[in-house]
C-alpha positions, 0 to 999 in steps of 0.5 A, a space after each residue: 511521351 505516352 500518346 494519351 495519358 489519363 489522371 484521376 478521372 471521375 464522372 458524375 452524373 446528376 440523378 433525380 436523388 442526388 450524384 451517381 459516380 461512375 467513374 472514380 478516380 481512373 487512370 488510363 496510359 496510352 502509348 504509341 501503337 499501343 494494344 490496351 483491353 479495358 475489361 469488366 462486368 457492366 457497370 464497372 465504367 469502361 465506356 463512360 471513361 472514354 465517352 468522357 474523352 470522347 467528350 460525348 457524354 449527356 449535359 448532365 454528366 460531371 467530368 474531372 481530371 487531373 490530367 487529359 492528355 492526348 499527344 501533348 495536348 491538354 483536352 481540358 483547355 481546348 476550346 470546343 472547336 478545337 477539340 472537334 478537330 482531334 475528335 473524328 481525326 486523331 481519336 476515333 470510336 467504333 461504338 457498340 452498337 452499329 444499328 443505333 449509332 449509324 445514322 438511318 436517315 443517310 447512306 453509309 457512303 454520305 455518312 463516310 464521306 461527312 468524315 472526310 469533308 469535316 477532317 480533310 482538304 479532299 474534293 468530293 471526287 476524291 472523298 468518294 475515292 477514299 470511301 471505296 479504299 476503306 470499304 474495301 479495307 474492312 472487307 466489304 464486296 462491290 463497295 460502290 454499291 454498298 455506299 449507295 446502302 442506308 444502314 438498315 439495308 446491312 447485315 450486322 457484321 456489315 454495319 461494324 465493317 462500315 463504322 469501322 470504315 468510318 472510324 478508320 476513314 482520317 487515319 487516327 492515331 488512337 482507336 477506341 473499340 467499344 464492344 466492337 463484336 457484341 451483337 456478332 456470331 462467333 464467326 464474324 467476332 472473328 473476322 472483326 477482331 481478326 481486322 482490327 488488329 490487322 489494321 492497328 498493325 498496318 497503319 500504326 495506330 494505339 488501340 483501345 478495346 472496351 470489352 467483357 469478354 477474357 477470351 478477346 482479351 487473350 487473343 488480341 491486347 499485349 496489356 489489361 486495365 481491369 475496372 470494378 465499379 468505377 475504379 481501376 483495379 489492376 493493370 498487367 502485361 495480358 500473360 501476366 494477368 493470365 498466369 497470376 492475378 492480383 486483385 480477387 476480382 481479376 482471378 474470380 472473373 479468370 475463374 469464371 471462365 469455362 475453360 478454366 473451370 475445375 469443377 462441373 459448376 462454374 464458378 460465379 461472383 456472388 453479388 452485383 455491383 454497387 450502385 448508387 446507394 449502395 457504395 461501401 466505405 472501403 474497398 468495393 468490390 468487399 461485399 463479393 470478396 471471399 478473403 475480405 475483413 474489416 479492415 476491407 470494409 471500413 478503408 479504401 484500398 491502397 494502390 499496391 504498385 506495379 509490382 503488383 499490377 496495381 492492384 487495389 487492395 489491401 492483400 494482392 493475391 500472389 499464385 491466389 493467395 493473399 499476401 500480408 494478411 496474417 501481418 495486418 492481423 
């Protein structure tokens, strides 16, 4: 049994002129020990999916699911108070931002050891115990006196250390990094993503990592969800994505890539995508697709199978070609 599984999720949010979504219909599969990159431009829904699990979206986001699973419990029955006990404890977050998602009002030991009095059975000596322990898991010199810190007294790679501490703090099950290394030089990103795949093999746990960046996902997952506006657009073994895409949106951000580049100019996606307003009848991604037609534009793409990665479109690409299309015509 999949450790999280995820059916037809959409979220909608109430806007001043009308209903924005902006996830659409996604699913998501989650195993035990599990390496998965959610991938894609902004805007294509990767965090709001699992803010959604989280169960940390605004009053006025709308969320359906045909199935929200996670290690046999259905989370769309759950009580309030019952979810509040996974949340933090089996499933756990290391926002995108540090600096804003750390509280500024309390030090990182206090906000540490919350985690633990809320989720554990732990006394407070051994609350500050096990805060010392993580400190120096992620990699955090003199750890006494860095719980003693407020978060503004911490370098940027020290604060994704310390949410990182937090996150990890009740050993969960399920860890979602988003864009753990954004706002990160090189040489930390490193570090970082160096730590949390270490960790994820040490202690166990399934990992979720929320990025648009194609080299991380190269060097850290084993598979690759890919999400355009909303939807879920292919799904592969990362080699298999590498080597051959099957959805244009996966092999146009492949070939945007700079180390795959061919040419002096790199290669770019013309276009932005959708929006409110602006949400073709067919497939999405139509108005910045080089092989789309009518058929394209006017029906929504079929889901082309594992075979095909998943890919939604009406012709998969096989070696960057699409299949099928002479037969369509």
């Amino acid at each position: 049994m999949a450790l999280l599984e995820i059916r037809n999720l959409s979220v909608d949010f109430a806007t001043a002129s009308g209903q924005f979504r902006a996830v659409d219909g996604v699913d998501v599969t989650v195993d035990q020990r599990d390496l998965l990159a959610i991938v894609g431009e902004s805007g294509s829904g990767k965090s709001v999916s699992m803010l959604a699990l989280m169960g940390l979206l605004p009053w006025t986001a709308t969320v359906t699911a045909d199935k929200l699973q996670f290690d046999g419990q259905d989370l769309r029955t759950l009580s309030g108070r019952a979810r509040r006990k996974i949340i933090g404890r089996d499933i756990s977050m290391i926002f995108q931002e540090p600096m804003s998602s750390l509280n500024p009002s309390f030090t990182i030991g206090w906000q540490i050891r919350e985690s633990l009095r809320k989720h554990t059975d732990m006394n407070r000596r051994q609350r500050q115990d096990r805060a010392v322990e993580l400190m120096q898991q992620v990699g955090i010199p003199a750890p006494e006196k860095r719980l003693q810190a407020y978060p503004h007294q911490l370098s940027g790679g020290m604060s994704q250390r310390a949410m990182i501490a937090m996150a990890l703090a009740n050993k969960p099950k399920l860890l979602i990094a988003d864009e753990p290394t954004t706002a990160l030089d090189v040489t930390i990103q490193a570090q970082i993503l160096e730590l949390l795949t270490g960790l994820q093999e040490e202690i166990g746990m399934a990992l979720v990592l929320i990025t648009h960046d194609m080299g991380v996902v190269a060097e850290t997952v084993e598979r690759v969800q890919v999400q355009y506006a909303g939807q879920r657009v292919e799904l592969q073994e990362v080699r298999g994505l590498f080597d051959d895409p099957h959805h244009p949106y996966t092999a146009a951000l492949l070939a945007a890539l700079p180390e795959r580049a061919t040419e002096r100019r790199l290669p770019t996606i013309p276009g932005v995508v959708p929006g409110q307003f602006d949400r073709p009848q067919g497939c999405l991604f139509s108005p910045r697709c080089r092989f789309a037609d009518e058929r394209c534009r006017t029906i929504r793409p079929p889901d082309a199978g594992a075979a095909m990665g998943h890919a939604l479109c009406h012709y998969p690409l096989v070696n960057g070609q699409p299949t099928g299309k002479e037969t369509a015509a």
